[in-house]
N, C-alpha and C positions, 0 to 999 in steps of 0.2 A: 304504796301499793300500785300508782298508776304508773311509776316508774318502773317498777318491776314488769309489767304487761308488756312497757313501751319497748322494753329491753329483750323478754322474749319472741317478742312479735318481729324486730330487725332481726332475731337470731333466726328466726326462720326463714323470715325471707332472703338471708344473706346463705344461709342452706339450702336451697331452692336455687337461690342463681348459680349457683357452685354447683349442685347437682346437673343442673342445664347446661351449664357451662363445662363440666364433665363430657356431657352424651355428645354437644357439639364439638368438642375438642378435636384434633386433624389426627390422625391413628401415628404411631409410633413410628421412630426408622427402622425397626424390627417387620413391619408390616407393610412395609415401601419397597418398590426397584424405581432405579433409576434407569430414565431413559434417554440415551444420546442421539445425536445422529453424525455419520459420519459422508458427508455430502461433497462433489466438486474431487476437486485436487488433492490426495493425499505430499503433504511437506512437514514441513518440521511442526509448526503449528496443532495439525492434527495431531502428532503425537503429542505436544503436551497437553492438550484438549483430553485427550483418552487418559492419559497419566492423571491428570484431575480428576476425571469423574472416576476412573478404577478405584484414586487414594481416597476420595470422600464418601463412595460404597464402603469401603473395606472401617473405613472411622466410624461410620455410622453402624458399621454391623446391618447393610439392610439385606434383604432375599436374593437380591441378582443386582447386575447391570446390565442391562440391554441396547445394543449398537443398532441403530436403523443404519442397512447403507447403500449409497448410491455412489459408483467415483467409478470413473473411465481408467484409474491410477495414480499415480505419482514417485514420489522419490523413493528407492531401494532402501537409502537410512533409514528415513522417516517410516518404514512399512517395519522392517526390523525390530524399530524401536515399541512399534505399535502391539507385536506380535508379543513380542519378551513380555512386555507388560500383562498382556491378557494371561499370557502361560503359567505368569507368578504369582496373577491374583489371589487373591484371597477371597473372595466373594464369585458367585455363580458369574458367569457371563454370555448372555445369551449375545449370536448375532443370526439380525435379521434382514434380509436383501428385500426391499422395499423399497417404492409401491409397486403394483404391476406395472410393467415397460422398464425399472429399475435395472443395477445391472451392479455385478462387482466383479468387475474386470481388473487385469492385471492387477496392481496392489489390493486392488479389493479383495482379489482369488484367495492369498494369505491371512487376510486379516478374518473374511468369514468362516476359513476353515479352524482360525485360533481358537472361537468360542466354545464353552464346553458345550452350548447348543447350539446347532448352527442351523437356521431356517430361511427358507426362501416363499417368497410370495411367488400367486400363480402370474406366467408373463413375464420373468424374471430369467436373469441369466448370467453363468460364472464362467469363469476359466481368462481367455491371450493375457498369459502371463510372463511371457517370454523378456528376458531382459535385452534394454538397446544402447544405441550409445546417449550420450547426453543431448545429443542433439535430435532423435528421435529414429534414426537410419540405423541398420541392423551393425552387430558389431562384426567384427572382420577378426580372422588370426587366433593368435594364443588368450587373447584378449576374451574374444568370444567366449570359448573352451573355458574358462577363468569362471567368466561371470557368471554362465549356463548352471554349471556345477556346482556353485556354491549355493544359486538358487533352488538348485533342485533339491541339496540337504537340507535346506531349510524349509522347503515346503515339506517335504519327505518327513522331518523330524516334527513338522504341526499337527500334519494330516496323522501322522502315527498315536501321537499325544492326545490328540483328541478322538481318537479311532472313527477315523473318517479314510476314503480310500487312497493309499496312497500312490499306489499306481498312476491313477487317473490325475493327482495334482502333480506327478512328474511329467506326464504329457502336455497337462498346460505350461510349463515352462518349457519344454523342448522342443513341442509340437503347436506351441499356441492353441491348442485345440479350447473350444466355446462350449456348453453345453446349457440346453435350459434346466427351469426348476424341475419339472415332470423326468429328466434324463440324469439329473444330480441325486434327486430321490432314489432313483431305481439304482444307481453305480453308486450310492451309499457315500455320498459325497458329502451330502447333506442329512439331517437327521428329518426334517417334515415339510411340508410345505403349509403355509398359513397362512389365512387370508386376510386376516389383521392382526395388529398385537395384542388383542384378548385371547383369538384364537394361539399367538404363540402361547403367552402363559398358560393358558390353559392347556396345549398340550406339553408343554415342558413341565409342568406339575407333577412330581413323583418318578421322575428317573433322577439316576443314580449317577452323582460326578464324581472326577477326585479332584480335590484341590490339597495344595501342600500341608499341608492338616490331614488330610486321607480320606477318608470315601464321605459323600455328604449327598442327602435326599432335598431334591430342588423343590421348593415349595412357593406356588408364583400363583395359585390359580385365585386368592382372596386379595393377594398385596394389591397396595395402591399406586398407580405410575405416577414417579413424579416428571416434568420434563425439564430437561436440562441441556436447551441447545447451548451453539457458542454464544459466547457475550458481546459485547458490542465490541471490547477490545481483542478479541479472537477473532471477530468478522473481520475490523479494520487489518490487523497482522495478517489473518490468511488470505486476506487480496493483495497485501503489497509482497508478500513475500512467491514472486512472480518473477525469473531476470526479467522481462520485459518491463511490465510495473516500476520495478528498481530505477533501472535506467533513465526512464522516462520522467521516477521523481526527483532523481538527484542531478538531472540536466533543470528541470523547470525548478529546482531550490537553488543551484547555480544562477540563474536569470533574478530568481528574485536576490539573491544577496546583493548582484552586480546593480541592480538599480538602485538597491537599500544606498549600497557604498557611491555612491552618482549623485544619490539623492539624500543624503543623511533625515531630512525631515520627512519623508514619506512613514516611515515607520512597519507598516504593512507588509512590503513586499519582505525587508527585513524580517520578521515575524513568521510571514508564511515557506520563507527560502529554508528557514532555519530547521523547520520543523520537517518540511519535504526532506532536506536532508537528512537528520535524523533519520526518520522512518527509512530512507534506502541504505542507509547504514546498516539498521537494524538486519533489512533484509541482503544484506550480505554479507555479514557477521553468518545470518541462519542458513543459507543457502552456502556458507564453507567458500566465499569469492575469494580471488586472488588480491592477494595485496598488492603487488607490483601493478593491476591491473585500477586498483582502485586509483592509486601513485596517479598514475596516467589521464587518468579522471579527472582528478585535482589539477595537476600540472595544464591541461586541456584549458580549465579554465581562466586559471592565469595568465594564460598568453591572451586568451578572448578578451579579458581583463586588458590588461597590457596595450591592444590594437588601440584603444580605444587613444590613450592618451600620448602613443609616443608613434610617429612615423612610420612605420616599419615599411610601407609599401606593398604590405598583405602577406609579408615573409611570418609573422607573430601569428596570423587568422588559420596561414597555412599548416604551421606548426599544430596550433590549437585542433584543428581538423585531424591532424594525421595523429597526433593524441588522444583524439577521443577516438577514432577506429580503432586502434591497434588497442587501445585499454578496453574497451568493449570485448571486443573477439578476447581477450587474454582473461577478460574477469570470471570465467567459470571454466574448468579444466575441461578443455574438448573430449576425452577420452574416459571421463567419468561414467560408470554405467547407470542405468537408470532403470524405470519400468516404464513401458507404454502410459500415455495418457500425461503426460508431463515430460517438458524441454527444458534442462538446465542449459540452455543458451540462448543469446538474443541474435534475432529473427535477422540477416541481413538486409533486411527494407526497414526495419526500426531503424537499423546502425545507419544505415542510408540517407533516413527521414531526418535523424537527429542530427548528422551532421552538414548537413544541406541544409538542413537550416538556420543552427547556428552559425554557419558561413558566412551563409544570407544574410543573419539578424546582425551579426557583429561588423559584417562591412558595410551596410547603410548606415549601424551608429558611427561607425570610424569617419563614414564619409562626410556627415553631418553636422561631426565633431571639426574637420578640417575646415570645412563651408565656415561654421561659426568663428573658429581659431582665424580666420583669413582674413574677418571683416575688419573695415576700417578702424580702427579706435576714436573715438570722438574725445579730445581732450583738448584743455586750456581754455585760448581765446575763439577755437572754432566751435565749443560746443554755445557762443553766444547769440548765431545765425540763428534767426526765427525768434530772438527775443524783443518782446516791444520795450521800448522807455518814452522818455518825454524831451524835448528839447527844451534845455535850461537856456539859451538864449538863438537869436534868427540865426538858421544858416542857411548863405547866398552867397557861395554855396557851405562855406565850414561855417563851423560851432560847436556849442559842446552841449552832448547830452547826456542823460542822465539812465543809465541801463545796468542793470543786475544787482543792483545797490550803489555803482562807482558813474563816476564821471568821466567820460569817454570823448575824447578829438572825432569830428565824425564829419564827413561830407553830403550833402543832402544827394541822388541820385538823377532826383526829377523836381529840377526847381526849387524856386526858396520856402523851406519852411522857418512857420511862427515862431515867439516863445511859447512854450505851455503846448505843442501840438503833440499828441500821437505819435513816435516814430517806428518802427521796427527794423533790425538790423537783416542787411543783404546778404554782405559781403564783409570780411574781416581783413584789412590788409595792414599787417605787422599790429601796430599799435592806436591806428585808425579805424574806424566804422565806418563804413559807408550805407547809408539810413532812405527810410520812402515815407513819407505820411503814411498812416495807415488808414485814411478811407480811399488814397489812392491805390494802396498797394490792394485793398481787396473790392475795388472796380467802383469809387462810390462818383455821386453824382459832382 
Protein backbone atom coordinates (compact mmCIF):
# COMPACT_ATOMS: atom_id res chain seq x y z
CA UNK A 1 0.00 0.00 0.00
CA UNK A 2 2.89 2.39 0.82
CA UNK A 3 4.31 1.66 -2.31
CA UNK A 4 1.54 2.32 -4.18
CA UNK A 5 1.35 6.21 -2.60
CA UNK A 6 5.07 6.24 -3.26
CA UNK A 7 4.51 5.54 -6.92
CA UNK A 8 1.58 7.96 -7.50
CA UNK A 9 2.98 10.77 -5.63
CA UNK A 10 6.50 10.56 -8.31
CA UNK A 11 3.70 10.22 -11.00
CA UNK A 12 2.64 13.39 -10.15
CA UNK A 13 5.26 15.20 -9.58
CA UNK A 14 7.01 13.91 -12.73
CA UNK A 15 3.61 15.37 -14.41
CA UNK A 16 3.93 18.65 -12.85
CA UNK A 17 7.67 19.01 -14.16
CA UNK A 18 6.51 18.17 -17.61
CA UNK A 19 3.63 20.38 -17.43
CA UNK A 20 6.38 23.23 -16.38
CA UNK A 21 8.56 22.14 -18.44
CA UNK A 22 5.92 22.23 -21.33
CA UNK A 23 4.94 26.31 -20.47
CA UNK A 24 8.84 26.90 -20.33
CA UNK A 25 9.59 25.15 -23.52
CA UNK A 26 11.14 27.90 -26.37
CA UNK A 27 8.06 28.23 -29.10
CA UNK A 28 8.31 26.41 -32.26
CA UNK A 29 10.30 27.13 -35.67
CA UNK A 30 6.74 27.75 -36.94
CA UNK A 31 6.64 30.78 -34.58
CA UNK A 32 10.33 31.99 -35.15
CA UNK A 33 12.04 34.56 -37.97
CA UNK A 34 15.26 34.57 -38.30
CA UNK A 35 17.37 37.40 -38.11
CA UNK A 36 20.66 38.32 -40.13
CA UNK A 37 22.59 41.03 -40.82
CA UNK A 38 24.24 41.99 -43.63
CA UNK A 39 27.24 44.43 -42.59
CA UNK A 40 30.69 45.89 -44.10
CA UNK A 41 31.82 44.57 -47.69
CA UNK A 42 29.38 42.68 -49.76
CA UNK A 43 31.89 39.39 -51.38
CA UNK A 44 31.45 35.99 -51.86
CA UNK A 45 31.34 35.28 -48.06
CA UNK A 46 28.11 37.36 -47.70
CA UNK A 47 26.62 35.32 -50.16
CA UNK A 48 27.16 32.12 -48.71
CA UNK A 49 26.12 33.75 -45.20
CA UNK A 50 22.58 34.67 -46.82
CA UNK A 51 22.47 31.11 -48.75
CA UNK A 52 22.58 29.56 -45.18
CA UNK A 53 20.39 31.43 -43.27
CA UNK A 54 17.54 31.56 -46.53
CA UNK A 55 18.30 27.29 -46.56
CA UNK A 56 17.79 26.90 -42.68
CA UNK A 57 14.55 29.43 -42.92
CA UNK A 58 13.20 27.49 -45.64
CA UNK A 59 14.15 23.75 -43.41
CA UNK A 60 12.65 25.02 -40.57
CA UNK A 61 9.56 26.26 -42.12
CA UNK A 62 9.89 29.41 -39.95
CA UNK A 63 7.62 32.95 -40.69
CA UNK A 64 10.42 35.14 -42.55
CA UNK A 65 13.91 35.86 -42.71
CA UNK A 66 15.01 39.24 -41.98
CA UNK A 67 18.30 40.93 -43.31
CA UNK A 68 19.50 44.03 -41.06
CA UNK A 69 21.73 46.03 -43.60
CA UNK A 70 24.42 48.21 -43.50
CA UNK A 71 27.35 48.00 -46.58
CA UNK A 72 28.82 50.94 -48.75
CA UNK A 73 28.84 47.65 -51.51
CA UNK A 74 30.79 45.10 -52.89
CA UNK A 75 31.36 42.57 -55.59
CA UNK A 76 28.75 42.45 -58.55
CA UNK A 77 28.90 38.38 -58.25
CA UNK A 78 28.53 38.23 -54.89
CA UNK A 79 25.30 40.90 -55.03
CA UNK A 80 23.95 38.54 -57.90
CA UNK A 81 24.26 35.64 -56.03
CA UNK A 82 22.62 37.27 -53.18
CA UNK A 83 19.69 38.51 -55.14
CA UNK A 84 18.92 35.09 -56.92
CA UNK A 85 18.79 33.64 -53.68
CA UNK A 86 16.22 35.99 -52.09
CA UNK A 87 14.07 35.79 -55.44
CA UNK A 88 13.84 31.92 -54.92
CA UNK A 89 13.17 31.76 -51.47
CA UNK A 90 10.78 29.91 -50.19
CA UNK A 91 10.29 31.67 -46.96
CA UNK A 92 9.14 35.59 -46.54
CA UNK A 93 12.20 37.83 -46.56
CA UNK A 94 12.07 40.86 -44.94
CA UNK A 95 15.10 43.50 -45.62
CA UNK A 96 15.68 46.04 -43.45
CA UNK A 97 18.23 49.26 -43.80
CA UNK A 98 19.36 49.77 -40.29
CA UNK A 99 20.17 51.67 -37.63
CA UNK A 100 19.67 55.18 -38.22
CA UNK A 101 22.93 56.80 -40.12
CA UNK A 102 22.83 53.03 -41.91
CA UNK A 103 22.96 53.17 -45.59
CA UNK A 104 22.59 50.49 -48.42
CA UNK A 105 24.33 51.72 -51.05
CA UNK A 106 25.54 50.40 -54.28
CA UNK A 107 25.26 46.34 -53.70
CA UNK A 108 23.21 47.21 -50.83
CA UNK A 109 20.59 49.15 -53.53
CA UNK A 110 19.82 45.52 -55.01
CA UNK A 111 19.85 43.28 -52.37
CA UNK A 112 17.07 45.75 -50.18
CA UNK A 113 14.93 46.07 -53.07
CA UNK A 114 15.10 41.81 -53.34
CA UNK A 115 13.11 41.48 -50.23
CA UNK A 116 9.51 40.77 -50.46
CA UNK A 117 9.57 43.61 -47.75
CA UNK A 118 11.83 46.07 -47.92
CA UNK A 119 12.14 48.65 -44.91
CA UNK A 120 14.17 51.39 -44.10
CA UNK A 121 14.89 52.93 -40.71
CA UNK A 122 14.45 56.89 -40.15
CA UNK A 123 18.24 58.46 -41.10
CA UNK A 124 18.86 55.99 -43.47
CA UNK A 125 19.76 55.98 -47.07
CA UNK A 126 19.74 53.98 -50.59
CA UNK A 127 20.64 54.13 -54.12
CA UNK A 128 25.00 55.03 -56.04
CA UNK A 129 24.76 51.91 -57.54
CA UNK A 130 26.48 52.53 -60.50
CA UNK A 131 29.03 49.96 -61.56
CA UNK A 132 33.05 50.64 -61.80
CA UNK A 133 36.01 49.06 -62.79
CA UNK A 134 37.75 46.86 -60.33
CA UNK A 135 39.78 49.09 -59.31
CA UNK A 136 37.30 51.68 -58.11
CA UNK A 137 37.62 54.46 -61.19
CA UNK A 138 34.72 54.77 -63.58
CA UNK A 139 34.57 52.34 -66.46
CA UNK A 140 35.53 53.75 -69.90
CA UNK A 141 34.13 52.36 -73.70
CA UNK A 142 32.07 49.46 -74.65
CA UNK A 143 33.06 48.08 -71.54
CA UNK A 144 31.08 50.66 -69.65
CA UNK A 145 27.87 50.44 -72.00
CA UNK A 146 28.29 46.43 -71.03
CA UNK A 147 28.36 46.66 -67.49
CA UNK A 148 25.64 49.74 -67.16
CA UNK A 149 23.02 47.50 -68.96
CA UNK A 150 23.28 44.47 -67.65
CA UNK A 151 23.06 46.22 -64.28
CA UNK A 152 20.16 47.93 -64.99
CA UNK A 153 18.14 44.49 -65.94
CA UNK A 154 18.88 43.26 -63.17
CA UNK A 155 17.83 45.79 -60.78
CA UNK A 156 14.90 46.61 -63.30
CA UNK A 157 13.90 42.81 -63.17
CA UNK A 158 14.07 42.88 -58.78
CA UNK A 159 12.51 46.20 -58.47
CA UNK A 160 9.60 44.87 -60.82
CA UNK A 161 9.41 41.27 -58.73
CA UNK A 162 9.09 42.69 -55.80
CA UNK A 163 6.87 45.88 -57.04
CA UNK A 164 9.01 48.42 -55.84
CA UNK A 165 9.71 51.40 -58.36
CA UNK A 166 11.52 50.62 -61.16
CA UNK A 167 12.21 53.57 -62.61
CA UNK A 168 13.96 55.07 -59.74
CA UNK A 169 16.41 51.66 -59.29
CA UNK A 170 17.39 52.35 -63.06
CA UNK A 171 18.64 55.72 -62.01
CA UNK A 172 20.67 54.48 -59.30
CA UNK A 173 22.60 52.53 -61.55
CA UNK A 174 22.93 55.06 -64.34
CA UNK A 175 22.63 58.24 -62.50
CA UNK A 176 24.05 57.02 -59.22
CA UNK A 177 21.40 58.92 -57.70
CA UNK A 178 21.00 58.57 -53.45
CA UNK A 179 17.90 59.07 -51.96
CA UNK A 180 16.92 58.93 -48.09
CA UNK A 181 14.32 56.66 -46.25
CA UNK A 182 11.45 59.54 -45.93
CA UNK A 183 12.21 60.06 -50.27
CA UNK A 184 12.25 56.06 -50.83
CA UNK A 185 8.90 55.87 -48.95
CA UNK A 186 7.19 58.47 -50.99
CA UNK A 187 8.89 57.09 -54.89
CA UNK A 188 7.62 53.75 -53.50
CA UNK A 189 11.06 52.38 -53.43
CA UNK A 190 10.58 51.03 -50.34
CA UNK A 191 7.35 49.54 -48.63
CA UNK A 192 7.76 51.45 -44.68
CA UNK A 193 9.85 52.94 -42.81
CA UNK A 194 10.63 51.50 -39.18
CA UNK A 195 12.09 52.43 -36.26
CA UNK A 196 13.01 49.06 -34.98
CA UNK A 197 12.59 45.40 -35.86
CA UNK A 198 9.43 45.07 -33.73
CA UNK A 199 8.14 47.97 -35.42
CA UNK A 200 9.15 46.05 -38.94
CA UNK A 201 7.31 42.87 -37.97
CA UNK A 202 4.67 44.44 -36.88
CA UNK A 203 4.01 46.27 -39.85
CA UNK A 204 4.95 43.60 -42.30
CA UNK A 205 2.25 41.54 -40.47
CA UNK A 206 -0.64 40.78 -42.97
CA UNK A 207 0.35 41.76 -46.29
CA UNK A 208 0.34 39.70 -49.08
CA UNK A 209 3.76 38.11 -50.91
CA UNK A 210 4.30 35.68 -53.67
CA UNK A 211 6.64 33.22 -53.15
CA UNK A 212 7.19 30.30 -55.65
CA UNK A 213 4.36 28.37 -54.13
CA UNK A 214 2.03 31.49 -54.87
CA UNK A 215 0.38 34.15 -53.04
CA UNK A 216 1.21 33.82 -49.07
CA UNK A 217 -0.20 36.22 -45.94
CA UNK A 218 3.12 37.33 -43.82
CA UNK A 219 2.49 36.65 -40.31
CA UNK A 220 5.49 38.28 -38.06
CA UNK A 221 3.69 40.39 -35.54
CA UNK A 222 3.67 37.27 -32.41
CA UNK A 223 7.04 35.30 -33.94
CA UNK A 224 9.97 35.13 -32.05
CA UNK A 225 13.45 36.76 -33.45
CA UNK A 226 15.99 34.42 -33.30
CA UNK A 227 19.52 36.05 -34.21
CA UNK A 228 21.81 34.75 -36.34
CA UNK A 229 24.87 36.74 -37.11
CA UNK A 230 28.16 35.52 -38.87
CA UNK A 231 30.04 32.82 -36.98
CA UNK A 232 33.29 33.09 -36.00
CA UNK A 233 34.49 31.23 -39.18
CA UNK A 234 32.41 33.70 -41.59
CA UNK A 235 34.08 36.76 -39.56
CA UNK A 236 37.51 35.20 -40.05
CA UNK A 237 36.66 34.54 -44.13
CA UNK A 238 34.97 37.72 -44.68
CA UNK A 239 38.06 39.85 -43.47
CA UNK A 240 40.57 37.79 -45.39
CA UNK A 241 38.84 37.62 -48.30
CA UNK A 242 40.12 41.39 -49.16
CA UNK A 243 43.06 41.56 -52.22
CA UNK A 244 44.78 43.54 -49.75
CA UNK A 245 44.44 41.18 -46.75
CA UNK A 246 45.43 38.29 -49.21
CA UNK A 247 48.50 39.59 -50.27
CA UNK A 248 49.65 40.79 -47.04
CA UNK A 249 48.82 37.07 -45.66
CA UNK A 250 50.64 35.05 -48.21
CA UNK A 251 53.74 37.39 -48.30
CA UNK A 252 53.87 37.12 -44.13
CA UNK A 253 53.13 33.02 -44.55
CA UNK A 254 56.10 33.03 -47.13
CA UNK A 255 58.39 34.75 -44.21
CA UNK A 256 57.32 32.30 -41.85
CA UNK A 257 57.91 29.07 -44.09
CA UNK A 258 61.45 30.60 -45.09
CA UNK A 259 62.41 30.72 -41.35
CA UNK A 260 60.62 27.38 -40.52
CA UNK A 261 63.03 25.90 -43.51
CA UNK A 262 66.26 28.07 -41.91
CA UNK A 263 65.41 26.87 -38.88
CA UNK A 264 63.83 23.33 -38.91
CA UNK A 265 63.43 23.32 -34.84
CA UNK A 266 61.64 26.46 -34.49
CA UNK A 267 58.32 24.79 -35.48
CA UNK A 268 56.02 28.00 -35.04
CA UNK A 269 56.82 30.13 -37.72
CA UNK A 270 56.33 26.73 -39.68
CA UNK A 271 52.84 26.39 -38.42
CA UNK A 272 51.80 29.98 -38.56
CA UNK A 273 53.39 30.41 -42.40
CA UNK A 274 51.31 27.34 -43.33
CA UNK A 275 48.05 28.41 -42.30
CA UNK A 276 48.64 32.34 -43.47
CA UNK A 277 48.87 30.66 -46.63
CA UNK A 278 46.20 28.62 -46.69
CA UNK A 279 43.85 31.24 -45.78
CA UNK A 280 45.17 33.73 -48.86
CA UNK A 281 44.67 30.67 -50.95
CA UNK A 282 41.45 30.42 -49.85
CA UNK A 283 40.87 34.08 -50.52
CA UNK A 284 41.86 33.83 -53.96
CA UNK A 285 40.33 30.72 -55.15
CA UNK A 286 36.98 33.12 -53.74
CA UNK A 287 37.78 36.42 -55.12
CA UNK A 288 38.34 34.30 -58.89
CA UNK A 289 42.56 35.52 -58.73
CA UNK A 290 44.74 34.73 -61.63
CA UNK A 291 46.69 31.75 -61.61
CA UNK A 292 49.58 32.82 -63.59
CA UNK A 293 49.57 35.68 -61.13
CA UNK A 294 49.64 33.50 -58.18
CA UNK A 295 52.72 31.48 -60.32
CA UNK A 296 54.46 34.66 -59.69
CA UNK A 297 53.82 34.79 -56.20
CA UNK A 298 55.44 31.54 -55.51
CA UNK A 299 58.09 31.90 -57.96
CA UNK A 300 58.89 35.41 -56.02
CA UNK A 301 59.49 33.60 -53.26
CA UNK A 302 61.87 31.14 -54.21
CA UNK A 303 64.27 33.42 -55.61
CA UNK A 304 64.05 35.26 -51.92
CA UNK A 305 64.63 31.74 -50.89
CA UNK A 306 67.42 31.27 -53.19
CA UNK A 307 69.50 34.88 -52.22
CA UNK A 308 69.84 33.60 -49.14
CA UNK A 309 72.30 30.67 -49.89
CA UNK A 310 73.79 31.10 -53.26
CA UNK A 311 75.78 34.34 -54.34
CA UNK A 312 73.86 35.86 -56.92
CA UNK A 313 75.09 39.48 -56.11
CA UNK A 314 71.32 40.71 -55.58
CA UNK A 315 70.49 39.48 -59.34
CA UNK A 316 67.94 36.38 -57.32
CA UNK A 317 66.40 39.53 -54.75
CA UNK A 318 65.97 41.45 -57.98
CA UNK A 319 64.14 38.89 -59.78
CA UNK A 320 62.15 38.05 -56.52
CA UNK A 321 61.07 41.74 -56.53
CA UNK A 322 60.06 42.11 -60.11
CA UNK A 323 58.01 38.86 -59.30
CA UNK A 324 56.25 39.91 -56.71
CA UNK A 325 55.03 43.27 -58.62
CA UNK A 326 54.07 42.09 -61.76
CA UNK A 327 52.13 38.84 -60.03
CA UNK A 328 50.50 41.40 -57.66
CA UNK A 329 49.25 43.87 -60.39
CA UNK A 330 48.25 40.45 -62.56
CA UNK A 331 46.44 38.49 -59.55
CA UNK A 332 42.98 40.20 -60.15
CA UNK A 333 41.75 41.10 -63.74
CA UNK A 334 42.13 44.91 -64.14
CA UNK A 335 39.03 45.18 -66.16
CA UNK A 336 36.68 43.32 -64.07
CA UNK A 337 33.59 45.26 -63.18
CA UNK A 338 32.45 45.77 -59.78
CA UNK A 339 30.19 48.00 -57.46
CA UNK A 340 31.13 50.87 -55.55
CA UNK A 341 32.24 50.22 -52.10
CA UNK A 342 34.71 47.42 -52.89
CA UNK A 343 38.36 47.22 -55.00
CA UNK A 344 39.16 43.97 -56.45
CA UNK A 345 42.75 45.25 -56.72
CA UNK A 346 45.68 45.87 -54.51
CA UNK A 347 46.48 49.37 -53.66
CA UNK A 348 49.83 50.28 -55.40
CA UNK A 349 51.45 51.46 -51.85
CA UNK A 350 50.75 47.86 -50.45
CA UNK A 351 52.53 46.50 -53.81
CA UNK A 352 55.20 49.17 -52.84
CA UNK A 353 55.39 48.43 -49.02
CA UNK A 354 55.60 44.65 -49.61
CA UNK A 355 58.16 44.79 -52.01
CA UNK A 356 60.54 47.25 -50.40
CA UNK A 357 60.40 45.37 -47.91
CA UNK A 358 61.07 42.15 -48.76
CA UNK A 359 64.01 43.61 -50.69
CA UNK A 360 65.14 44.97 -47.52
CA UNK A 361 64.41 41.83 -45.24
CA UNK A 362 65.99 39.37 -47.82
CA UNK A 363 69.22 41.40 -48.45
CA UNK A 364 70.42 41.89 -44.82
CA UNK A 365 69.56 38.03 -44.47
CA UNK A 366 71.83 37.35 -47.69
CA UNK A 367 74.30 39.84 -46.20
CA UNK A 368 74.45 38.26 -42.94
CA UNK A 369 74.53 35.04 -44.32
CA UNK A 370 77.86 36.14 -46.40
CA UNK A 371 79.37 37.82 -43.12
CA UNK A 372 78.86 34.41 -41.41
CA UNK A 373 79.91 32.09 -44.63
CA UNK A 374 83.28 34.31 -44.51
CA UNK A 375 84.40 33.75 -41.00
CA UNK A 376 87.45 32.10 -40.38
CA UNK A 377 87.00 28.29 -39.58
CA UNK A 378 88.65 27.34 -36.57
CA UNK A 379 89.90 23.77 -37.14
CA UNK A 380 92.52 21.12 -36.00
CA UNK A 381 95.43 22.14 -33.97
CA UNK A 382 94.38 25.96 -34.00
CA UNK A 383 91.31 25.40 -32.23
CA UNK A 384 93.89 24.33 -29.05
CA UNK A 385 94.99 28.31 -28.52
CA UNK A 386 93.38 29.32 -25.11
CA UNK A 387 93.57 25.79 -23.83
CA UNK A 388 95.33 25.32 -20.29
CA UNK A 389 97.34 21.87 -19.59
CA UNK A 390 100.01 21.11 -17.07
CA UNK A 391 103.65 20.59 -17.76
CA UNK A 392 104.58 16.85 -17.55
CA UNK A 393 108.14 17.94 -17.01
CA UNK A 394 110.63 21.69 -16.62
CA UNK A 395 110.62 23.51 -19.66
CA UNK A 396 113.91 25.87 -19.98
CA UNK A 397 112.81 26.62 -22.28
CA UNK A 398 111.23 23.05 -24.06
CA UNK A 399 109.29 20.08 -22.65
CA UNK A 400 106.48 18.38 -22.76
CA UNK A 401 103.15 19.03 -21.74
CA UNK A 402 100.15 17.66 -21.21
CA UNK A 403 96.92 19.47 -23.13
CA UNK A 404 93.59 18.43 -24.42
CA UNK A 405 94.01 14.90 -23.37
CA UNK A 406 97.67 14.34 -25.60
CA UNK A 407 101.14 14.99 -24.95
CA UNK A 408 102.45 18.06 -26.78
CA UNK A 409 106.44 19.30 -27.58
CA UNK A 410 105.95 22.83 -26.15
CA UNK A 411 108.19 25.83 -25.67
CA UNK A 412 107.79 27.86 -22.49
CA UNK A 413 107.37 31.73 -23.79
CA UNK A 414 108.31 33.57 -20.62
CA UNK A 415 110.83 31.76 -18.73
CA UNK A 416 111.31 28.36 -17.36
CA UNK A 417 108.42 26.68 -16.09
CA UNK A 418 108.10 23.72 -13.28
CA UNK A 419 106.87 20.12 -13.37
CA UNK A 420 103.20 20.11 -12.29
CA UNK A 421 102.62 24.02 -13.29
CA UNK A 422 99.67 25.48 -14.90
CA UNK A 423 100.22 26.18 -18.58
CA UNK A 424 98.06 27.52 -21.33
CA UNK A 425 98.65 27.54 -24.93
CA UNK A 426 99.57 30.87 -27.07
CA UNK A 427 100.61 30.02 -30.00
CA UNK A 428 100.43 26.86 -32.30
CA UNK A 429 103.36 26.37 -34.47
CA UNK A 430 103.07 23.18 -36.84
CA UNK A 431 103.43 20.39 -34.24
CA UNK A 432 104.78 22.63 -31.35
CA UNK A 433 103.05 24.63 -28.53
CA UNK A 434 104.28 27.36 -27.30
CA UNK A 435 102.88 27.65 -23.51
CA UNK A 436 102.84 30.79 -20.28
CA UNK A 437 102.39 29.82 -16.81
CA UNK A 438 98.97 30.65 -16.19
CA UNK A 439 99.27 33.02 -13.16
CA UNK A 440 101.61 34.71 -15.40
CA UNK A 441 99.60 34.90 -18.25
CA UNK A 442 96.57 36.38 -16.19
CA UNK A 443 98.80 39.17 -14.37
CA UNK A 444 99.41 37.15 -10.91
CA UNK A 445 101.75 38.23 -8.32
Amino acid sequence: MAVRHVVRALSALLLALGLAGAAAAPATDSDRILVGRIQGVINPVTARYVERLILDGEERRVRAVVFEIDTPGGTLDATTKITQRMLSAKVPVVTYVSPPGARAASAGTFIALAGHVAAMAPSTNIGAAHPVASSGENIEGDLRAKAENDAVAQIRNIATARGHNADWAEDAVRKSVSITADEALRLKVVDMIATDLADVLRQADGRTIELPSGAVRVSTSSAVAEEHPFSLIERVLHLITDPTVAILLFTLGSYGLIFELSNPSLIFPGVVGVIAILLALFAFGTLDANGAGIALLVFAVLLFLAEIWVPSHGILTAGGVAGLVIGAIILFPPGRPTLPGFQLTIPPATIALIAGGSAAFFILVARASFRYLRLPTATGTSLLVGTVGVAKNDLDPSGIVHVAGEDWTATSEAGPIRTGEPVSVSKVMGLRLVVTRVSERKGGV
